[in-house]
C-alpha distance (Angstrom), angle and dihedral (degrees) to the residues before:
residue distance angle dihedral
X1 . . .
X2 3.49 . .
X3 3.95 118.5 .
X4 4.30 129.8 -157.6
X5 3.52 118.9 -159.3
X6 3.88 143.1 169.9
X7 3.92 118.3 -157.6
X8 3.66 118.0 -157.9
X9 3.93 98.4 -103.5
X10 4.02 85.4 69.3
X11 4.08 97.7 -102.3
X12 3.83 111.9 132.3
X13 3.99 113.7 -141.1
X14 3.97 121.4 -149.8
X15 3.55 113.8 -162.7
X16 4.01 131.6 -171.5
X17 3.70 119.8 165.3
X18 3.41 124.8 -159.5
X19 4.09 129.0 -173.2
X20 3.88 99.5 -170.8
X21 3.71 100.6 70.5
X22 4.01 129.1 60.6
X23 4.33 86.6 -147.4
X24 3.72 136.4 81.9
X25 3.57 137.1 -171.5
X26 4.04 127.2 -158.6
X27 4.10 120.8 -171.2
X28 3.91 118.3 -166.7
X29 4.09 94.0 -158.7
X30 3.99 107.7 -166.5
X31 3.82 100.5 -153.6
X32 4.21 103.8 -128.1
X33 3.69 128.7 64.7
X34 3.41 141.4 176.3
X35 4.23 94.8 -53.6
X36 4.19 81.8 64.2
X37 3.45 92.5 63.4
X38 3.68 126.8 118.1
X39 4.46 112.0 -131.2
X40 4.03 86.8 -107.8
X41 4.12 91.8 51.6
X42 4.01 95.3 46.9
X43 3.90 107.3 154.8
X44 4.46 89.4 7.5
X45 3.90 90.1 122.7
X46 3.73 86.5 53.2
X47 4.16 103.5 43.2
X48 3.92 72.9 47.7
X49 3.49 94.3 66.0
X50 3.55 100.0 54.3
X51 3.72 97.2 40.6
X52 4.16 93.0 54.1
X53 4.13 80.7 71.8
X54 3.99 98.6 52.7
X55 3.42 101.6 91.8
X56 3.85 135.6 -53.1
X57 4.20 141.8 -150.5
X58 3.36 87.4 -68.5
X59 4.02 113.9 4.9
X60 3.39 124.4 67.3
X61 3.91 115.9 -149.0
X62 3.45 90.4 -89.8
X63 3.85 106.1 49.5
X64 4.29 78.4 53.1
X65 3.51 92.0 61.1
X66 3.70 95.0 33.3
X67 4.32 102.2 50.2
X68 4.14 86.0 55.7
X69 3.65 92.8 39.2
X70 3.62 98.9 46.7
X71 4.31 89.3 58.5
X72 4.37 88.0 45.6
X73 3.81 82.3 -107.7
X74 4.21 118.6 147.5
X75 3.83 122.0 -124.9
X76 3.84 124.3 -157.5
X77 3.85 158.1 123.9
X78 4.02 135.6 -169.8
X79 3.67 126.6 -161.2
X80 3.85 119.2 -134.3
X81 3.54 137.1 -171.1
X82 4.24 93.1 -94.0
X83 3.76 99.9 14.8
X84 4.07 147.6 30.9
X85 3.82 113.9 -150.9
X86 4.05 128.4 -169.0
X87 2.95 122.5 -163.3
X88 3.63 149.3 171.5
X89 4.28 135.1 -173.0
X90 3.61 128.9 -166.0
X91 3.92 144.3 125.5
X92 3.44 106.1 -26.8
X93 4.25 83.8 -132.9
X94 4.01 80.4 73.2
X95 3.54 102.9 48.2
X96 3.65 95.5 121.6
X97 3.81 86.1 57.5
X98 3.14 90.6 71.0
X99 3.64 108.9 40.1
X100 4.13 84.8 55.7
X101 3.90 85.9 55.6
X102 3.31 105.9 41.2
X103 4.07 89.7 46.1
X104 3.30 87.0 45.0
X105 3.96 103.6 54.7
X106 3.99 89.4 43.5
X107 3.65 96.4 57.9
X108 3.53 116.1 13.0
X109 4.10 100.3 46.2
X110 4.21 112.6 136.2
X111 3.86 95.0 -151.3
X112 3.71 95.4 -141.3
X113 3.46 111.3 -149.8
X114 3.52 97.5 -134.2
X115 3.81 90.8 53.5
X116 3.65 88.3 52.5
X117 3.68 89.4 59.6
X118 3.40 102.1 53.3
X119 3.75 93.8 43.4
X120 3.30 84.7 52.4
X121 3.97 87.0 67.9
X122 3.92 92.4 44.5
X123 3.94 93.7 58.6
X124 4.09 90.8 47.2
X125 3.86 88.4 52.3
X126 4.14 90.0 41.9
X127 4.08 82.6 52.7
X128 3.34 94.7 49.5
X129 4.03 93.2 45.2
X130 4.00 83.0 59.5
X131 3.96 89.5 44.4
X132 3.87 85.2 60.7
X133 3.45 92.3 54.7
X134 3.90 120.1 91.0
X135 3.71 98.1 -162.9
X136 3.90 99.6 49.9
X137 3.79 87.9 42.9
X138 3.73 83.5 48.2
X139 4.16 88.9 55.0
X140 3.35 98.8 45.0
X141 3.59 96.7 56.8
X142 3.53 92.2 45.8
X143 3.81 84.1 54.5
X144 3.95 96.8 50.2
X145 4.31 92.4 34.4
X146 3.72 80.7 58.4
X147 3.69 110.8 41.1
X148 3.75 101.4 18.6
X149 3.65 114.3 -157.4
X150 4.08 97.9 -2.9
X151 3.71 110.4 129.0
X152 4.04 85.4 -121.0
X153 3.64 83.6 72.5
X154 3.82 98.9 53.9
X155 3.55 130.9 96.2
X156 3.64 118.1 -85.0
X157 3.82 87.1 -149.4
X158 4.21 95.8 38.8
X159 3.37 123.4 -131.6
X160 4.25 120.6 -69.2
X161 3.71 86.2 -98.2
X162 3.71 93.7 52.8
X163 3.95 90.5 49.8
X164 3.96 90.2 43.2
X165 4.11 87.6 58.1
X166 4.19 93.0 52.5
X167 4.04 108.5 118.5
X168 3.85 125.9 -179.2
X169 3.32 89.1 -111.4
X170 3.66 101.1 58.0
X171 3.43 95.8 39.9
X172 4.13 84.6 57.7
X173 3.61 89.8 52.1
X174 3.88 102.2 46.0
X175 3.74 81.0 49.6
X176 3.82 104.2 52.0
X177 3.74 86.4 50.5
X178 3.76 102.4 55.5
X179 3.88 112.0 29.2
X180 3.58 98.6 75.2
X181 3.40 124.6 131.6
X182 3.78 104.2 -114.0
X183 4.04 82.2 57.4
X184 3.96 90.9 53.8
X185 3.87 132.4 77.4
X186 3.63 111.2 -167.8
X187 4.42 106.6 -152.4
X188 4.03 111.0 -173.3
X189 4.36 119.5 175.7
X190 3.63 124.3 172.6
X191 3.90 141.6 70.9
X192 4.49 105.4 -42.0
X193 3.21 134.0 132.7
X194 3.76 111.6 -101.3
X195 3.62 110.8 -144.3
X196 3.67 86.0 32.8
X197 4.08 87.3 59.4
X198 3.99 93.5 47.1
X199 3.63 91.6 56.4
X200 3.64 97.0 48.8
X201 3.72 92.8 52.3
X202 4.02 91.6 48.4
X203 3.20 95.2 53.1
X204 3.91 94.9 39.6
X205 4.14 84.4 50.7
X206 2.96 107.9 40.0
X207 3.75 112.3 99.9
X208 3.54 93.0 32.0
X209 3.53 105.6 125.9
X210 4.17 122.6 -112.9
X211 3.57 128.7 -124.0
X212 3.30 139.5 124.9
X213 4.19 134.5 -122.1
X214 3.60 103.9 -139.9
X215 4.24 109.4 -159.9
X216 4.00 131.1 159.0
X217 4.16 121.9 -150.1
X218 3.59 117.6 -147.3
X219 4.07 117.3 -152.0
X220 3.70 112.1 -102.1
X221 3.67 114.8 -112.5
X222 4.07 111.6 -134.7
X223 3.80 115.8 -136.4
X224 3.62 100.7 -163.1
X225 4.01 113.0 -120.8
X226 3.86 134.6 -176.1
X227 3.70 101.2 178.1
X228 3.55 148.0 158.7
X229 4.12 120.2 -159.0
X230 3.83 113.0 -169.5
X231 3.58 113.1 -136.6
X232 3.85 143.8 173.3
X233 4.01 96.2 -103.1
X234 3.75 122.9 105.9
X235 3.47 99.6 -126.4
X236 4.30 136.8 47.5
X237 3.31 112.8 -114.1
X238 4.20 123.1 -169.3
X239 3.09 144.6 -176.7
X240 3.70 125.9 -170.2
X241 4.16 128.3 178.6
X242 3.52 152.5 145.7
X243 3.63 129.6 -128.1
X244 3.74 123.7 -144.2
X245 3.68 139.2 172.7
X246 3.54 124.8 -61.2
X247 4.03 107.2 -102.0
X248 4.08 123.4 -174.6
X249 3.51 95.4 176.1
X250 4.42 107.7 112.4
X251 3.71 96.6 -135.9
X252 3.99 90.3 59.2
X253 3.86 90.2 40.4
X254 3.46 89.1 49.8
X255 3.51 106.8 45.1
X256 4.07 91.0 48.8
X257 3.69 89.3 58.5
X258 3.47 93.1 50.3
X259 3.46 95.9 45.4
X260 3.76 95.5 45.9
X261 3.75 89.1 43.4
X262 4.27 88.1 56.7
X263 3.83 94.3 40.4
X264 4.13 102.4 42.1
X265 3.85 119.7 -20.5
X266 3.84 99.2 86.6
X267 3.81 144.4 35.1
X268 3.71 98.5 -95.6
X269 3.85 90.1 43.3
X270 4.08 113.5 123.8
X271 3.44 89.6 -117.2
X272 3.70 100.8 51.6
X273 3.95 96.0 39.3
X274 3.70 94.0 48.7
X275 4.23 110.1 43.4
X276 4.45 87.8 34.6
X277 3.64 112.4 23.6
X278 3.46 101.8 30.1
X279 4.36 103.8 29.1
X280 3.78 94.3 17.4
X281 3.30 86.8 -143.2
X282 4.21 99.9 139.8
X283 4.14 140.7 30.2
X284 3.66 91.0 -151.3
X285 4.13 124.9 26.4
X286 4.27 131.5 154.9
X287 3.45 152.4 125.8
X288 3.68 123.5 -118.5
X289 3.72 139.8 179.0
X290 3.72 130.2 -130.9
X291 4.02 127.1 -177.4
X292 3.58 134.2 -151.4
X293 3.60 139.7 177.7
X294 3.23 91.6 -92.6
X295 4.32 114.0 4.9
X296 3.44 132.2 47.0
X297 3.29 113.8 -148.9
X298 4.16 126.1 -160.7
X299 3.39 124.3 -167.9
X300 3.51 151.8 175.6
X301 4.21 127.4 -156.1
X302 3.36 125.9 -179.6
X303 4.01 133.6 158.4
X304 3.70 131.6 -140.6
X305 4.05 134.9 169.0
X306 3.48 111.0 -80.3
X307 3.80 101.3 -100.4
X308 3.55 86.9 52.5
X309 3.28 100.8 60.7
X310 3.97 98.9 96.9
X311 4.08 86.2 60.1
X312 3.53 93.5 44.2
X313 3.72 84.1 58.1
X314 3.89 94.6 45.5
X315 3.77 92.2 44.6
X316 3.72 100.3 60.4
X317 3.94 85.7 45.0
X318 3.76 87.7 62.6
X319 3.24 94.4 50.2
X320 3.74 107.8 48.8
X321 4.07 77.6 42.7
X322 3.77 86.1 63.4
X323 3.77 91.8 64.1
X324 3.49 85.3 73.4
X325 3.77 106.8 33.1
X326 4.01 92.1 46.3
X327 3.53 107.7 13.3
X328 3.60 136.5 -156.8
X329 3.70 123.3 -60.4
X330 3.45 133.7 -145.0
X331 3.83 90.9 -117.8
X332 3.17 89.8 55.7
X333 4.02 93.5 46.0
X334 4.18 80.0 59.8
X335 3.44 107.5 36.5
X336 4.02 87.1 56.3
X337 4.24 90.8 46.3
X338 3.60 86.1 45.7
X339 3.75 92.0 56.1
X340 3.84 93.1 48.5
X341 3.78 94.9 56.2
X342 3.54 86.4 43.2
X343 3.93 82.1 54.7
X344 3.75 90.2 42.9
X345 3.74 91.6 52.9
X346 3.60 92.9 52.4
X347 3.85 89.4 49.8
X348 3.84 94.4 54.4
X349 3.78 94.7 65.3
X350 3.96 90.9 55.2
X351 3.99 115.8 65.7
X352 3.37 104.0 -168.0
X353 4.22 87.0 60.5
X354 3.89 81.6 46.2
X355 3.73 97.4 52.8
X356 4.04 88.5 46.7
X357 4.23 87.6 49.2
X358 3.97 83.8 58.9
X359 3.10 100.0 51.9
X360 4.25 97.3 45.1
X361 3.73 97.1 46.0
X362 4.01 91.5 45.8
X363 3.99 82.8 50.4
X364 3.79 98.7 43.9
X365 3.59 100.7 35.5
X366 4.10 109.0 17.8
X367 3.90 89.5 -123.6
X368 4.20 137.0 49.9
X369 3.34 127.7 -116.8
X370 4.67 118.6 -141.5
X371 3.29 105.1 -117.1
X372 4.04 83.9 -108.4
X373 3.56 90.0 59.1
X374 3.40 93.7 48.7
X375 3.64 92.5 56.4
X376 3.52 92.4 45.7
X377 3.42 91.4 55.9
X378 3.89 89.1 55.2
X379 3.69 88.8 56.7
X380 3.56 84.1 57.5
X381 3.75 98.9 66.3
X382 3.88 119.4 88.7
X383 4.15 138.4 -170.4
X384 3.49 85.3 -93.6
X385 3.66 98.8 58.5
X386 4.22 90.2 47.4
X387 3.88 86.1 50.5
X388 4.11 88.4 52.3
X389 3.42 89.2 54.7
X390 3.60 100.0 43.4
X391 3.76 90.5 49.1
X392 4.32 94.2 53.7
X393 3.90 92.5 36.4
X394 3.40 114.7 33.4
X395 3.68 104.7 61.9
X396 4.53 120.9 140.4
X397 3.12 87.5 -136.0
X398 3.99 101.4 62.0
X399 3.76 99.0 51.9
X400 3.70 123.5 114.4
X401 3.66 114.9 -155.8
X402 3.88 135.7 -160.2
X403 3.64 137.8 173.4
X404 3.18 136.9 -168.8
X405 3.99 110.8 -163.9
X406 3.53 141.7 143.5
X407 4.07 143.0 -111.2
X408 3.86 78.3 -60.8
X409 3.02 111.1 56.7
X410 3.81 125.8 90.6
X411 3.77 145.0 -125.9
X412 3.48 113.9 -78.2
X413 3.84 108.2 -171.0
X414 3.59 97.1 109.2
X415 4.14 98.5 46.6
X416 3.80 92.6 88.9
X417 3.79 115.6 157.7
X418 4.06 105.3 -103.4
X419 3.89 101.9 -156.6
């Protein structure tokens, strides 16, 4: 059963317990990212990241890694464009454990200065790891093209410059402002004692200071771009989407992951079984879905050789064309909703996915679905609702295109999608 609560310091608590599994997995999910940062703190929530693991009050960076380690347990955190999440699974027996860490890395962390130096170092290689990939480069231009100077578009990481400008004392203060409890939601699945979990979170919050980190998200605007960018990489790589309003209501969640899932978010999928197995055109092609507070964005990438780039282009044309020339079917409709509970199924037996599906339904949709009512909900979308949502998204028009090719590949001006 899956439990919300809200203690009195302003922290919200999602709960799911689950008797067939020996694991558990608890996320502390701080609710800003890199889009909430100011021009001067550029890549902050990041450098933040790695620094909450470099020692604490009464750890030292290796006793962190160490106490999870020494019970087979996994330690970890990401930063993402609205949100940073640590998080840690183990035993269930040693859930506690975990709660005292995590707590005690997210408010209790010394920032030693020569940690901070040599971290320093470790981001500026991890930047330059992305720099030597074609496809992130590829996304992040798409991202900046598109939006232009909209924090969305920014680097989660910041630039080498921005990294190069970090100080311990900045670092402090960006972090005394936004990990406060009222800015936290704290999501745990897996095997635990309840009560026993409550009272280890009281007493590991409880003289953690309030507050509150007040911030306000303005809408990206979406200059519309069909571009290619010649590069140094073998290979083309695109991506091409649409953006469309933000929408928490299930049936229109629902029926865009269906439809996604049917057109390019599988091996079956039109898009996948058309440009690869049946042109050979690409390695790598699909469509995937990302949400925002306040955009959805839906996208496809793909990558081709360079002098392949123009049919590439006029391939995945054709085949968003096709959702109006042959439509959906209804087999299709249920082949794709059988692969998501298939998908579901699989995610049920893994807690760590399960504490991460608390957290993004509570987020996207202020409640969270059982996994039965989730897939009764999927039995609840029909053709018709696909074809709604083909008809107000998919639209030639609406796509933003950008390549990034090579001395090979050719203009692309006059490739626009004619649907």
């Amino acid at each position: 059963m899956i439990r919300i609560e809200k203690l009195d310091n302003g922290a919200t608590l999602l709960f799911e317990n689950v008797s067939a599994t020996d694991t558990a997995s608890i996320g502390f999910w701080v609710l800003t990212g890199s889009r909430d940062e100011k021009d001067h703190e550029q890549g902050y929530s990041h450098f933040l990241e790695h620094m909450l693991f470099k020692g604490t009050e009464k750890r030292t960076a290796f006793q962190i890694s160490k106490d999870i380690d020494r019970v087979g347990g996994i330690l970890n955190a990401f930063t993402d464009k609205e949100n940073c999440c640590y998080y840690c699974t183990l035993p269930g027996e040693h859930i506690t454990l975990a709660i005292d860490v995590l707590s005690d890395i997210l408010f209790h962390s010394t920032f030693p200065e020569e940690e901070l130096i040599k971290e320093r170092e470790v981001i500026i290689n991890e930047i330059q790891i992305s720099m030597d990939s074609p496809e992130e480069i590829a996304y992040e231009l798409f991202l900046e093209e598109m939006w232009g100077d909209h924090p969305l578009s920014k680097r989660i990481t910041g630039s080498i410059r921005d990294v190069q400008s970090v100080t311990r004392e900045k670092i402090i203060k960006f972090h005394k402002e936004r990990y406060v409890l009222s800015n936290m939601i704290i999501s745990i699945s897996g095997n635990y004692n309840l009560n026993e979990v409550k009272d280890s979170l009281t007493r590991a919050l409880e003289n953690i200071q309030g507050g509150s980190f007040l911030y306000t998200r303005e809408k990206p605007v979406t200059i519309p771009i069909w571009k290619l960018i010649k590069g140094r990489f073998t290979q083309s790589h695109l991506f091409a989407g649409i953006n469309t309003e933000f929408s928490n209501e299930q049936r229109d969640f629902y029926s865009l992951l269906v439809f996604s899932t049917l057109f390019g978010e599988s091996m079956s999928s039109r898009l996948y079984q058309h440009i690869r197995e049946e042109k050979g055109l690409c390695y790598s092609i699909y469509s995937f879905r990302t949400y925002f507070t306040d955009v959805i964005q839906w996208t496809i990438y793909a990558n081709t050789q360079g002098s392949d780039t123009s049919r590439l282009i006029e391939s995945i044309g054709d085949v968003l064309k096709k959702l109006t020339t042959e439509p959906v079917t209804t087999t299709e409709v249920d082949d794709a909703k059988s692969h998501l509970k298939g998908s579901l199924i699989l995610a049920k037996e893994n807690m760590e996915a399960r504490m991460k599906r608390l957290f993004k339904l509570y987020t996207l949709n202020n409640t969270i679905f059982e996994f039965e009512e989730s897939f009764n909900f999927l039995d609840t979308i029909r053709l018709q609702d696909i074809q709604n949502t083909i008809e107000s998204l998919v639209k030639g028009e609406d796509f933003n295109l950008l390549v990034l090719g090579n001395k090979k590949s050719k203009n692309i001006k006059g490739l626009k999608f004619n649907f």
